[in-house]
N, C-alpha and C positions, 0 to 999 in steps of 0.2 A: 720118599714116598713114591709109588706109583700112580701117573698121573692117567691110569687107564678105571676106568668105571670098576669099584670097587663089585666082587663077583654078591656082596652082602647088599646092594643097592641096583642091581642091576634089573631084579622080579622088579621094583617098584617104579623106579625109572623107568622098564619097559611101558609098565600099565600108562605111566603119565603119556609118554609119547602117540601110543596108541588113542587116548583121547586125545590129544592135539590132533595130530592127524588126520583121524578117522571121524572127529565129532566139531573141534572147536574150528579148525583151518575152514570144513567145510561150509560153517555157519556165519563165516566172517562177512559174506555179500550184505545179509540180512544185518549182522550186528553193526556196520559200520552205518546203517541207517537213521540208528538212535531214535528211532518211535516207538510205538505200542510194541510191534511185534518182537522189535529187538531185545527190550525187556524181559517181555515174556519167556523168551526164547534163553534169552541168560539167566534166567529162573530155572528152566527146566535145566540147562545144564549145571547149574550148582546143585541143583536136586540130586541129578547123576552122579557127580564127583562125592556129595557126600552118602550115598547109597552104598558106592563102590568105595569105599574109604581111599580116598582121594583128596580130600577137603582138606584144606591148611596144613598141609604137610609139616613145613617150618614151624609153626606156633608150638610152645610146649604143649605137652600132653594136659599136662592142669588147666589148659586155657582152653582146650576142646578143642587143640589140634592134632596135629601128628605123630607129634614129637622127635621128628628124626632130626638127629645130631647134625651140625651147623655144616661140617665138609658133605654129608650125604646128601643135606638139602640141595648145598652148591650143586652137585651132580643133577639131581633132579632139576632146578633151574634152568640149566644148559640146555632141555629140551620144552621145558613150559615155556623160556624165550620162543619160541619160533612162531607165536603170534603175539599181536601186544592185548588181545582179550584172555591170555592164557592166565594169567593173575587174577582174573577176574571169577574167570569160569570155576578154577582153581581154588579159590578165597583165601589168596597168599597174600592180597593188593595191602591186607591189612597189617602185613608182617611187623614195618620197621616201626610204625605207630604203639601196636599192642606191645612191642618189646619195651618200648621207649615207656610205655605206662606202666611195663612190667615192673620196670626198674623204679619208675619215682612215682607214681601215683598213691594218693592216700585213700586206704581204704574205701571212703565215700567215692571218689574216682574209679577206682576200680570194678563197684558196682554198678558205678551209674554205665561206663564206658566200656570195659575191659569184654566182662562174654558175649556182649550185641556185637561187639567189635569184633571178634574169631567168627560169630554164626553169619557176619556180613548183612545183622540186621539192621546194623547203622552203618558211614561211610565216615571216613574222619577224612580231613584236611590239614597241614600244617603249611603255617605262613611267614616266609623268611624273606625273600626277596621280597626289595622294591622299586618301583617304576624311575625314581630321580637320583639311588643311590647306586655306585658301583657295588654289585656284588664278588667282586673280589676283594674288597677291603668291609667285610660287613659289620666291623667297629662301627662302620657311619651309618647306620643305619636308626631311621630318624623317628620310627614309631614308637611311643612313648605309652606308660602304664604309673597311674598316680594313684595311690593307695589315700582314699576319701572313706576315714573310718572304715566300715569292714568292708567297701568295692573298692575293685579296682578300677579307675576311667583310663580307658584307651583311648587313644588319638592317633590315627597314622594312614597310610595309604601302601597297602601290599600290591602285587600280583603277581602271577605263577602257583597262585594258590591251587595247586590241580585238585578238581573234585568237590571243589568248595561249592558251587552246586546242587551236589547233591548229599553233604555232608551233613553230619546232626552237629558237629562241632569242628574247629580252625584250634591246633596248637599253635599262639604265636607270640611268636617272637621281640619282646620289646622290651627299650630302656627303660626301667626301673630303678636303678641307681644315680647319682652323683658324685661327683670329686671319690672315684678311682679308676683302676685300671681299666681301657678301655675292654677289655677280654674278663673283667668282673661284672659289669656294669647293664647285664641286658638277663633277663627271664622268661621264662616259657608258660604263657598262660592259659587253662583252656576255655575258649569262648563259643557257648552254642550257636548257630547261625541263626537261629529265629532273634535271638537278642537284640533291642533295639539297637538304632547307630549303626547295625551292622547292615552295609548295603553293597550287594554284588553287582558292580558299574558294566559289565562286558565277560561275554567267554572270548578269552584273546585266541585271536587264529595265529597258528602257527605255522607257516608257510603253506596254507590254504588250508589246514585241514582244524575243525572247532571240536578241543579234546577237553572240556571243563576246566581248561586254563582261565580261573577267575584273576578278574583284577577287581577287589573290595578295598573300599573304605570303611573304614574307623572314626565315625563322630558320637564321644562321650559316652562310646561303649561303657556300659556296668557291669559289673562280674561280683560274685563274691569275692573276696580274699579265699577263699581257702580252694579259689580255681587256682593258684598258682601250682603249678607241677613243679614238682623238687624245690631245693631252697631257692631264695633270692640270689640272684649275681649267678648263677650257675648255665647260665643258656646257652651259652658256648660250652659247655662240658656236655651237656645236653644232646646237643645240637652234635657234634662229634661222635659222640654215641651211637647216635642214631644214622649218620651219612658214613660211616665208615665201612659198614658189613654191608651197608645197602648201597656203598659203588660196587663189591663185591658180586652182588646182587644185578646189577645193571649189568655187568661186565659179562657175567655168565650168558643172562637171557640174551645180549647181544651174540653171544655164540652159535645159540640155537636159531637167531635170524641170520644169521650169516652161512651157518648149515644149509636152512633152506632157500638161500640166494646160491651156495653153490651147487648145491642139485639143481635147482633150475638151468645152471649156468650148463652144466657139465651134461644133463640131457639135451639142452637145446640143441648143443654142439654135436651133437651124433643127429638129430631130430630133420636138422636143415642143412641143405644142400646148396653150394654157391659155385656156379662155374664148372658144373656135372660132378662135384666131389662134396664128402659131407663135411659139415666147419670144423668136426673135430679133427681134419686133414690136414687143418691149415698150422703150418706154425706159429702163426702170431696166434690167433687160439689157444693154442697150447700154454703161448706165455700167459694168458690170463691163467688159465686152473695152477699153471705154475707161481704166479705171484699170489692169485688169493691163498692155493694151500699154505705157504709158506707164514701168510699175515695168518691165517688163523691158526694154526696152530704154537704159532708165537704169543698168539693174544692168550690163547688158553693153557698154554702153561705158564705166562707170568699172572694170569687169574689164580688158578689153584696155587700157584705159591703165595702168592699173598693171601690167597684163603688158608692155608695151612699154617702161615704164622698166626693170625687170628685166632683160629685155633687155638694157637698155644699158650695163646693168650696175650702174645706182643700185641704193640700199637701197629707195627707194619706202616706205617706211613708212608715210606721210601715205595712199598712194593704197593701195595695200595693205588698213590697217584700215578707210577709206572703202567701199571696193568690199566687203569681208567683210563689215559692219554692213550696208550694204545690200541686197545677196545673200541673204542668210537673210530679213530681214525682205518683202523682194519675193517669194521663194517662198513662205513664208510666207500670204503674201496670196496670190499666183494661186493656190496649189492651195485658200486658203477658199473663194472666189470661185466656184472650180471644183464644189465640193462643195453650195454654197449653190444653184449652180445646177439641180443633180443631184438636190435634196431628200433625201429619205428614201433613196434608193439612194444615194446620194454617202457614207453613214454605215458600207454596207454594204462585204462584202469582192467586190462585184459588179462593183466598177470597180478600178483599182491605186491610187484619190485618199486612200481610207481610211489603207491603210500610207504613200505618199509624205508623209502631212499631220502622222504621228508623227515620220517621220523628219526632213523642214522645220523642228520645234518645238527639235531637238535642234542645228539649224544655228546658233543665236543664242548654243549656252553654250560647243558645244568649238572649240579651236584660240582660245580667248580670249574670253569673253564681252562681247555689245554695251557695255558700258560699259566696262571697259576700253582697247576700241579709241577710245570714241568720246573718253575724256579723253585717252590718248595725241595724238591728231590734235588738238583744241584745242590743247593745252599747245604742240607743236611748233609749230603757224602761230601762234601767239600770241607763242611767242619770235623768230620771223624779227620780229614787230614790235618788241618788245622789245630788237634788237639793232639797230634802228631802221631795218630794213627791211619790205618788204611782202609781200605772196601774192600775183604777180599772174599773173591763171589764164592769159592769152594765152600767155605763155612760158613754164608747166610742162607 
């Protein structure tokens, strides 16, 4: 494939970027405020976005979205990343949810949840992590669901619940089973948040900044039965479903912040002058635009290819946690880079590098942390040798 903006995607991607740019980057002062006005204000541009058919690009067309094909969304993604209200403005934030109910929800589910969910008249939540387990081994994972006649009673203690908040409902995550496999053993349930029991303890900060990172407990939540999403024992199968196109997902919008960390970077360097000469004179200057190009363009072509097996309908696991580990650690770096450049203003809230650089740090732990993907990916090309075959890259 050619990893250049398809010439069939490139009208619509231009328009996205155009809003970003021109409407959502500019509005960010006010929307990072999170009061009256900020609402308002993110009202009127979802107004805009679906005026100009704009709105949920990703979602299929049946759900009141876009419909555009899963590698053209990728492409569009690459440039909605370059704010983190671009989802929002957008109403993509609902994508990996509405898919996930695409796929298993029943009928009654579907009504209750599915088209509020595309119009972004409701906000969903799902709840996996929690506070006392490792979430790289999430077999241990301790919140429990007992089926008492036709409810379900929950019991457990999540957070990272993002959005839980403001959410009409939490898809979550919990053991339901006994005596099997620990990878059989946990179910996806949906729980409205007004339901008893259900109590939001804290928005957890995440390295100063308060983004609806709920941390809720679970006392003697009640559900129907017939809130269980897809079969019993399936939440891992679920739950994979659902985080695999949306590291995809993460990886891209990291591109489009990394974009705009290196225009920043790359203007600055012509902009300012040190010692009668402007930075971009300087050689070591130079080695930064030379190392970040080099990271990101790395990162986005092992994105698109792992988006292209997806595609085709592989599992992609290999390229997948590859592109993920990467991604984070390459924004990561361009937006240091970028800041380093900037000096003392780069620290300040004068440019958007300061928040983009908190929320980069947080790209390495969620949706799997670097080292879990990165021994996944070992272990698997190591058994292709093991079964006494090879890795050989010409033909993956």
């Amino acid at each position: 494939m050619s990893f250049a903006v398809p010439d069939s995607v490139r009208p619509i991607r231009d328009a996205v970027q155009a809003f970003m740019t021109e409407r959502v980057e500019p509005a960010e002062v006010v929307l990072h405020e999170a009061g009256s006005e900020a609402v308002s204000l993110l009202r009127e541009l979802q107004a805009q976005a679906k005026k100009e058919g704009l709105w949920a690009l990703g979602h299929p067309r049946e759900l009141g979205g876009g419909g555009l094909p899963f590698l053209d969304y990728v492409y569009v993604n690459e440039v909605q990343g370059r704010s983190e209200f671009g989802q929002l403005a957008l109403g993509t934030f609902t994508l990996q949810d509405s898919l996930m109910l695409r796929l298993h929800a029943s009928p009654e589910q579907r009504e209750r949840f599915l088209a509020p969910l595309v119009q972004a008249e409701i906000w969903p939540s799902f709840a996996m992590t929690e506070p006392n387990v490792s979430s790289s081994d999430p077999t241990q994972l301790q919140t429990t669901a007992v089926l008492d006649g036709d409810e379900w009673v929950i019991n457990g203690h999540k957070w990272f619940t993002t959005g839980a908040d403001r959410a009409a409902y939490t898809t979550v995550m919990c053991r339901t089973e006994t005596d099997t496999a620990p990878h059989l053993a946990f179910s996806m349930i949906l729980v409205p948040t007004d339901t008893p029991g259900y109590t939001i303890v804290r928005d957890t900060p995440v390295l100063g900044i308060d983004g609806g990172h709920c941390e809720v407990r679970y006392s003697d939540v009640r559900v129907p039965a017939a809130n269980l999403l897809g079969p019993r024992g399936q939440g891992f199968v679920i739950a994979q479903q659902r985080l695999g196109p949306g590291r995809i997902f993460h990886c891209m919008r990291w591109l489009g912040q990394a974009q705009r960390a290196f225009d920043l970077m790359c203007r600055r360097l012509h902009e300012r002058s040190a010692f009668g000469r402007p930075l971009a004179d300087k050689q070591l200057m130079r080695q930064h635009v030379f190392d970040s190009y080099t990271e990101i363009q790395s990162a986005r072509l092992l994105t698109l290819s792992a988006a292209e097996a997806i595609d085709r309908g592989e599992q992609a696991r290999v390229e997948i946690g590859v592109a993920k580990v990467a991604g984070a650690r390459m924004l990561h770096n361009v937006i240091d880079r970028a800041i380093q450049v900037y000096g003392a203003a780069g620290l300040t809230p004068d440019t958007p590098l300061d928040r983009m650089y908190r929320h980069a740090r947080a790209g390495r732990i969620y949706d799997g942390p670097d080292e879990v993907h990165i021994d996944s990916v070992g272990r698997r090309i190591l058994g292709e040798y093991a079964a006494g075959g090879n890795w050989e890259f010409g033909l993956r």
